[in-house]
Structures are given as structure tokens and as C-alpha cells.
C-alpha positions in Angstrom: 0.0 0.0 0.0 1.4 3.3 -1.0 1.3 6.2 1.6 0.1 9.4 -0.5 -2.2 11.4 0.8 -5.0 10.8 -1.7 -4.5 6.9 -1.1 -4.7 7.9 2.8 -7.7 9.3 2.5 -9.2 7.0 0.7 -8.3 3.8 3.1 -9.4 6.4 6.2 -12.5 7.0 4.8 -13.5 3.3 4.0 -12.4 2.4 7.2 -13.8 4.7 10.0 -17.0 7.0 10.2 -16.9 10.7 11.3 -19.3 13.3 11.8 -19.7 15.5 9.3 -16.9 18.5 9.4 -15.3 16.8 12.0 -12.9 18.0 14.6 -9.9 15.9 15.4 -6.5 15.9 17.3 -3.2 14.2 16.4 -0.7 14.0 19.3 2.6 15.2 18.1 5.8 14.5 19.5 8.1 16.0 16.5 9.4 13.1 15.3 9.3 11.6 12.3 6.2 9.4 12.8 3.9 11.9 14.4 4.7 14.1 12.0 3.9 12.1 8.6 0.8 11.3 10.3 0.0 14.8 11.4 0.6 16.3 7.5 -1.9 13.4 6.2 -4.4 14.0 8.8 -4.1 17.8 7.7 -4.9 16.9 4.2 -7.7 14.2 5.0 -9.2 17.4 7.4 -9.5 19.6 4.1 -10.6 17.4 2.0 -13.4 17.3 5.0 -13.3 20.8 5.8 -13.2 20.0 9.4 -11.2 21.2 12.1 -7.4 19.8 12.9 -5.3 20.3 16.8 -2.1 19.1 16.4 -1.3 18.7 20.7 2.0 18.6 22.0 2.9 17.0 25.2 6.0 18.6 27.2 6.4 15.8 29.3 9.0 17.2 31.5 10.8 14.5 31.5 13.9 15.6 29.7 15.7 19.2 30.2 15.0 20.7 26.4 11.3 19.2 26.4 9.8 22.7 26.9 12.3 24.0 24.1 11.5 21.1 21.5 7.8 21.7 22.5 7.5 25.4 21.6 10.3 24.4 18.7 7.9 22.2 17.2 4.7 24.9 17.8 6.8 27.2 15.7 7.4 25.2 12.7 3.1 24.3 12.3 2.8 27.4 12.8 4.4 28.3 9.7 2.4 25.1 8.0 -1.0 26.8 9.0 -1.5 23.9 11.3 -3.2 24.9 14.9 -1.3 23.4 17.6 -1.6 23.3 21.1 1.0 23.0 24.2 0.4 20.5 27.4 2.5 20.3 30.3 2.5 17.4 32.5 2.0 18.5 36.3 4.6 18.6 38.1 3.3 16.4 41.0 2.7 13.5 38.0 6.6 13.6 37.0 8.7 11.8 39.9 9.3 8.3 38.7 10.3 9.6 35.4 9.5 6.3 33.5 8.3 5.2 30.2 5.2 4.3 31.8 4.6 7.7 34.0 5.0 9.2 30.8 2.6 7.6 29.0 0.3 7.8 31.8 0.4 11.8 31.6 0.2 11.9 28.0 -2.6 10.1 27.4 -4.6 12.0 30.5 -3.4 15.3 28.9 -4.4 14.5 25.5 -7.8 13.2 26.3 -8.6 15.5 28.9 -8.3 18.3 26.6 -10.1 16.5 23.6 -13.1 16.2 26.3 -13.2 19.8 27.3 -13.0 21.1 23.8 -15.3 18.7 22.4 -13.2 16.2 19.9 -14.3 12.4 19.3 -11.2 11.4 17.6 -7.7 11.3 18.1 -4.5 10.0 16.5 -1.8 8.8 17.6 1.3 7.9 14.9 2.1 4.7 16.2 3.3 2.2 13.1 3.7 -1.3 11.8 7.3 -1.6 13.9 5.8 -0.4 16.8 3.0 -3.0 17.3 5.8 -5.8 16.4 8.3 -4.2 19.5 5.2 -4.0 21.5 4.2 -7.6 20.8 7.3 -8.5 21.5 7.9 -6.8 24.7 4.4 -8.1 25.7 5.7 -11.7 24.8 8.7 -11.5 26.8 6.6 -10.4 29.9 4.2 -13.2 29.7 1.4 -11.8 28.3 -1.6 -13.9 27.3 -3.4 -14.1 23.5 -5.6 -10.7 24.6 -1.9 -8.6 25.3 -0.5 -10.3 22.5 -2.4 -9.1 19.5 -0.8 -5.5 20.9 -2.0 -2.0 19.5 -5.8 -1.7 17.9 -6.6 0.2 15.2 -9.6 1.8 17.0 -10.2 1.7 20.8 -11.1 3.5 23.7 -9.9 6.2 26.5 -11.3 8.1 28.9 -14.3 8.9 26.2 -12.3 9.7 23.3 -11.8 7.3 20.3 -7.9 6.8 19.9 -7.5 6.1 16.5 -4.0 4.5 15.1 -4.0 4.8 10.8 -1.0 3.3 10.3 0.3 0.5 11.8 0.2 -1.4 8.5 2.6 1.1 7.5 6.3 0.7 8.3 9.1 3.0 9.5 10.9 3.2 6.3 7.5 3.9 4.3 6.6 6.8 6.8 11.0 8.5 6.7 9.9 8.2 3.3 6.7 10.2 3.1 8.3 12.8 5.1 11.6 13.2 2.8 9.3 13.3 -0.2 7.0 16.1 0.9 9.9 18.1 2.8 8.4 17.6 6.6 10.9 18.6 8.8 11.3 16.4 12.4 13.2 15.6 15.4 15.0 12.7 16.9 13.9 11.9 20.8 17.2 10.9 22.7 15.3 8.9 24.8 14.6 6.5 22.0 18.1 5.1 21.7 18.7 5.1 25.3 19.0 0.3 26.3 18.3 1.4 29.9 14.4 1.1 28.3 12.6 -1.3 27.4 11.3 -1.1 24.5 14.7 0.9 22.4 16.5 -2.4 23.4 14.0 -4.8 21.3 14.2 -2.0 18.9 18.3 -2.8 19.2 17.5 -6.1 18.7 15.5 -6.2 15.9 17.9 -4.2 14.0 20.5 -6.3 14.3 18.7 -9.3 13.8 18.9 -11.4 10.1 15.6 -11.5 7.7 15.1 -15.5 9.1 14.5 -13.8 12.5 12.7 -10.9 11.7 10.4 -13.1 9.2 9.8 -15.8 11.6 8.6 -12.8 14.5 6.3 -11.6 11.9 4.8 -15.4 11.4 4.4 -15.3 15.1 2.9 -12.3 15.5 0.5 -12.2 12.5 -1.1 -15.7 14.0 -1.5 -14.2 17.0 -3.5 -11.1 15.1 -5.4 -14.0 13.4 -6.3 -16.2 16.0 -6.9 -13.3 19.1 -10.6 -12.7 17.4 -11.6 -16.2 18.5 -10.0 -16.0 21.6 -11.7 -12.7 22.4 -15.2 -14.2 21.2 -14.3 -17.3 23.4 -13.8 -15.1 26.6 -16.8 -13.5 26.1 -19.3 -16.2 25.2 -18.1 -17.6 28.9 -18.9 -14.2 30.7 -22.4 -13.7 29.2 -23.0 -17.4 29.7 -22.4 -17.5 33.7 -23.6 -13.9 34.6 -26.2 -13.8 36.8 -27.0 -10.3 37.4 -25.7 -6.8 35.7 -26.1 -3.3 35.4 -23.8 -0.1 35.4 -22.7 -0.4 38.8 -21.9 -4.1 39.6 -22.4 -7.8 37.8 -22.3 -11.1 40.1 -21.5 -14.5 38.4 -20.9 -17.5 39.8 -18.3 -18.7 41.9 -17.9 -22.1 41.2 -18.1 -21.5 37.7 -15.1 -19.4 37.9 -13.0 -21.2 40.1 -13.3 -24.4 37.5 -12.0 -22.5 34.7 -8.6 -22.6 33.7 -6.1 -19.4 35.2 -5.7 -17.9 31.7 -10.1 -17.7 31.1 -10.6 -16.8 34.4 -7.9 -13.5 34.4 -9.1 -12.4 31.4 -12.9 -12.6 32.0 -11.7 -11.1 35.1 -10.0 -8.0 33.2 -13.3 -7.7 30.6 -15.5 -7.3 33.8 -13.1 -4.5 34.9 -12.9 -2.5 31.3 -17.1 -3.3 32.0 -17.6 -1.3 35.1 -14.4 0.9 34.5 -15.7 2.4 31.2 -11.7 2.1 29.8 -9.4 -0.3 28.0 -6.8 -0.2 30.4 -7.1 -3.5 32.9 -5.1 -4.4 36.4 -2.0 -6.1 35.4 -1.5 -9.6 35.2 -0.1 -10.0 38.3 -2.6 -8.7 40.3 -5.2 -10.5 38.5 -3.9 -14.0 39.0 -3.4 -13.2 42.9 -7.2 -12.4 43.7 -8.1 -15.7 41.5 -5.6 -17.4 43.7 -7.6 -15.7 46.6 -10.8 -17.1 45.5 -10.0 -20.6 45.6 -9.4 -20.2 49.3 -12.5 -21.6 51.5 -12.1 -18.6 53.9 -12.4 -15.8 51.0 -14.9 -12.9 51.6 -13.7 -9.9 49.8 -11.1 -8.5 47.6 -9.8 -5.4 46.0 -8.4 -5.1 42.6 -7.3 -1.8 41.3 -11.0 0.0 42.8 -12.8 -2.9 42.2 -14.5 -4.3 44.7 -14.9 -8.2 44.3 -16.9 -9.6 47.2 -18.3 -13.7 47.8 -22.0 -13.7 48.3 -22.8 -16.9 49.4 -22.0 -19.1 46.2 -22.0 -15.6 44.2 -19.3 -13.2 43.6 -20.1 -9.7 42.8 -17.9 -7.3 41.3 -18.8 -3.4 41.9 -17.0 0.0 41.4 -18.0 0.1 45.6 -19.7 -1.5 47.9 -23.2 -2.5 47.0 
């Protein structure tokens, strides 16, 4: 698939449904990615005639981020292309992790879609990312749900995150950006091994076409099989609920307790995103010690990430609070 903007629009269009003259926000970090996807999105808007926010997240994190933040401001500016400064609080940044990062981006970027009334944003993450997050995800021991790694189309804090091009790769998106002149800048912190996720980046880089092509194998299976997986988990949750509405849903005990670890922590994590209203679930970890705690004959109540899991005589009942 070629990445031009006509062809862009075209695949965008066929693929997801907006409201007429829609207003949309692309997080931009600078870099290469972000920004190919920010100058399509631009084009895809006119074509529209809607209403583009290019939003910029000074994370804090590094010394220069206010500099490259304003830096960046400057050169859309120039482009005709709105943009928008956020600054992580200052009580948010004191782990200074990967994670604490993306935390407080993904807050700031929806928080300020809900306030100024956008449905959709995009975020420029690509066909290389999803296989580093798939196998980063595989290397912690994730299950067939973590496995099939970034979605297209999903859901936070009321805002659709939308992610057009992860069937594009790396090279095809340097590419776009050399061709129409887009000028970008290199994060630091994505060559820095003391992360995650630059080391498997490292690795795949250095790695010979057998390797690379077998992780794809691996990975595309796992994008073709999660569907039935996902159907599976469900079919088992609507199957042994017993009672459900906005604020709670009880199911039965036994029923859980003779399922197998892997079913049970992720109809577990579903009945979270359920009462949660978002995507994100409690970590594996957590998960698999309350279903450890539930096989004990002397458990009454548990609490997982604000959700209150509580044994009713051969019921459990899961609630935001008690009920």
C-alpha cells in the first residue's frame, strides 16, 4: 500500500465514520512518525473541511522538552496547522519512567479533547511499533488478549484513539516525510537500552531476515487467532452472569473457580474495562493473585485496582463500591 495522501484518504475514509466537518486531534511529539501522520491527517481534514489540533505534550521529563515543544509549535505554525502545548504536572513527573509518561500523556491528550469537544484522536504509532510491542508483551508473559498488541480503534477516557498506520512501516513513513519536505526531530530517549522497548528495537535491528520473518509469522497468528480467543472469553462471561447493570455484575463462583487461570484473568480484566468504562485493565499479576484468593474456602472480599470483588454466598459480585 502506498502512503500518499489521496491513497490515505481514501483507506481512512473506508475504514472509519466521522461526523460531518469533524474536529480531530493528532498527538505530536516531533518526530518523524507523528509528524507524517499529522501532514496526512491535515490533508484528510480539508478534504473534510473540518477542524485539525495538532497537541503537544511537554512531558517534562527531559531538560529541552519545553524547548522542543515550543520548537515544534513554531514550525506548524508556519504550516498553517493549529497546535496546542500541554505540560504534564509537576506532581505527575517523579518516577520519570516510560510508563509515568505515558500515563500523563494520554490524560493530557484526552482531557483536553473532552473539554474542547473532539471524538477522535490519532496517535502515529506504526507497523514496527506494534511488532516491539508484541514482543515486549511476549517477553513479559502476556496472554493471547496482550498479544495481539496495538488496535486500530479503541477506547480512553471517552475519546476514540485512533492509530491509521500500523500497517505502515518506519521506512514507508521516513519516506513520506523526505518526499514532501516535513521537517522532524529525533527523541534521545529512544536510543537510550536502559528502556525497554529501544532495546528490542536494538535487537530487531541487528537481527537477520530468518528472525525478523519468523517474529512476523508469530505475530501475524497471533493477530489472526486473538478474534476467536476474544469471542471465546466472552461467550463464557455472558454465559455464567447472573445479574448486571452499570454499577456491579455477580456470576458464579464455582463457575469461575473451574475454569482454567488464563479464562478466568481475562474474564476477570473484561468485567473491569465493563464497570471501568476504559481499556486499560489491572496487570497480570494482580489478576492471577485475587483468582488465587478465591479458591481459598475462607475468602470474603477483595480489592483489585478499585474494584471491589466480594463472595456472596456461592455468588461473587464485582462493583466500582460496595453495594
Amino acid at each position: 500500500m502506498k502512503l500518499t495522501n489521496k491513497e490515505f484518504i481514501k483507506n481512512i475514509e473506508k475504514k472509519y465514520i466521522f461526523e460531518k466537518n469533524p474536529s480531530v486531534a493528532v498527538a505530536v511529539s516531533g518526530g518523524p512518525d507523528s509528524m507524517s501522520l499529522l501532514f496526512l491527517i491535515n490533508a484528510f481534514i480539508k478534504y473534510k473541511k473540518g477542524k485539525l489540533m495538532a497537541l503537544i505534550v511537554d512531558h517534562r521529563i527531559r531538560k529541552n522538552s519545553k524547548e522542543e515543544a515550543r520548537l515544534i509549535s513554531t514550525y506548524l505554525d508556519k504550516n498553517n496547522i493549529n497546535s496546542q502545548i500541554l505540560t504534564a504536572n509537576k506532581n505527575k513527573v517523579r518516577k520519570k519512567s516510560m510508563n509515568e509518561a505515558r500515563d500523563n500523556r494520554y490524560n493530557l491528550l484526552t482531557d483536553y479533547c473532552i473539554k474542547n469537544n473532539i471524538l477522535h484522536l490519532f496517535i502515529a504509532h506504526h507497523k514496527d511499533d506494534n511488532l516491539e510491542t508484541f514482543l515486549s508483551r511476549k517477553i513479559a508473559g502476556s496472554d493471547f488478549y496482550g498479544l495481539k498488541s496495538m488496535s486500530e480503534l479503541s477506547f480512553y477516557n471517552r475519546v476514540n484513539i485512533i492509530r491509521p498506520l500500523l500497517n505502515f512501516s518506519k521506512e514507508m513513513l521516513l519516506s513520506y516525510t523526505k518526499k514532501n519536505k516535513i521537517e522532524y526531530i529525533n527523541d534521545p530517549s529512544n536510543f537510550n537500552l536502559d528502556y525497554t522497548r529501544p532495546t528490542i528495537r536494538n535487537f530487531l535491528k541487528k537481527s537477520d531476515q530468518k528472525t525478523i520473518k519468523e517474529i512476523n509469522k508469530d505475530f501475524e497468528n497471533i493477530l489472526f487467532y486473538s478474534p476467536y480467543f476474544i469471542q471465546m472469553i466472552h461467550e463464557i462471561l455472558l454465559k455464567n452472569i447472573v445479574d448486571v447493570d452499570s454499577k456491579q455484575i455477580v456470576i458464579s463462583l464455582n463457575n469461575i473457580k473451574n475454569l482454567n487461570e488464563i479464562t478466568s484473568e481475562n474474564i476477570i480484566r473484561r468485567i473491569y474495562q465493563f464497570l471501568f468504562y476504559q481499556s486499560n485493565a489491572p496487570r497480570s499479576k494482580k489478576t492471577k493473585i485475587l483468582i488465587s484468593e478465591l479458591k481459598k474456602l475462607n475468602f470474603n472480599i477483595f480489592n483489585l485496582k478499585g474494584m471491589i470483588v466480594k463472595k456472596n454466598d456461592d455468588f461473587l459480585t464485582f462493583s466500582r463500591k460496595f453495594v
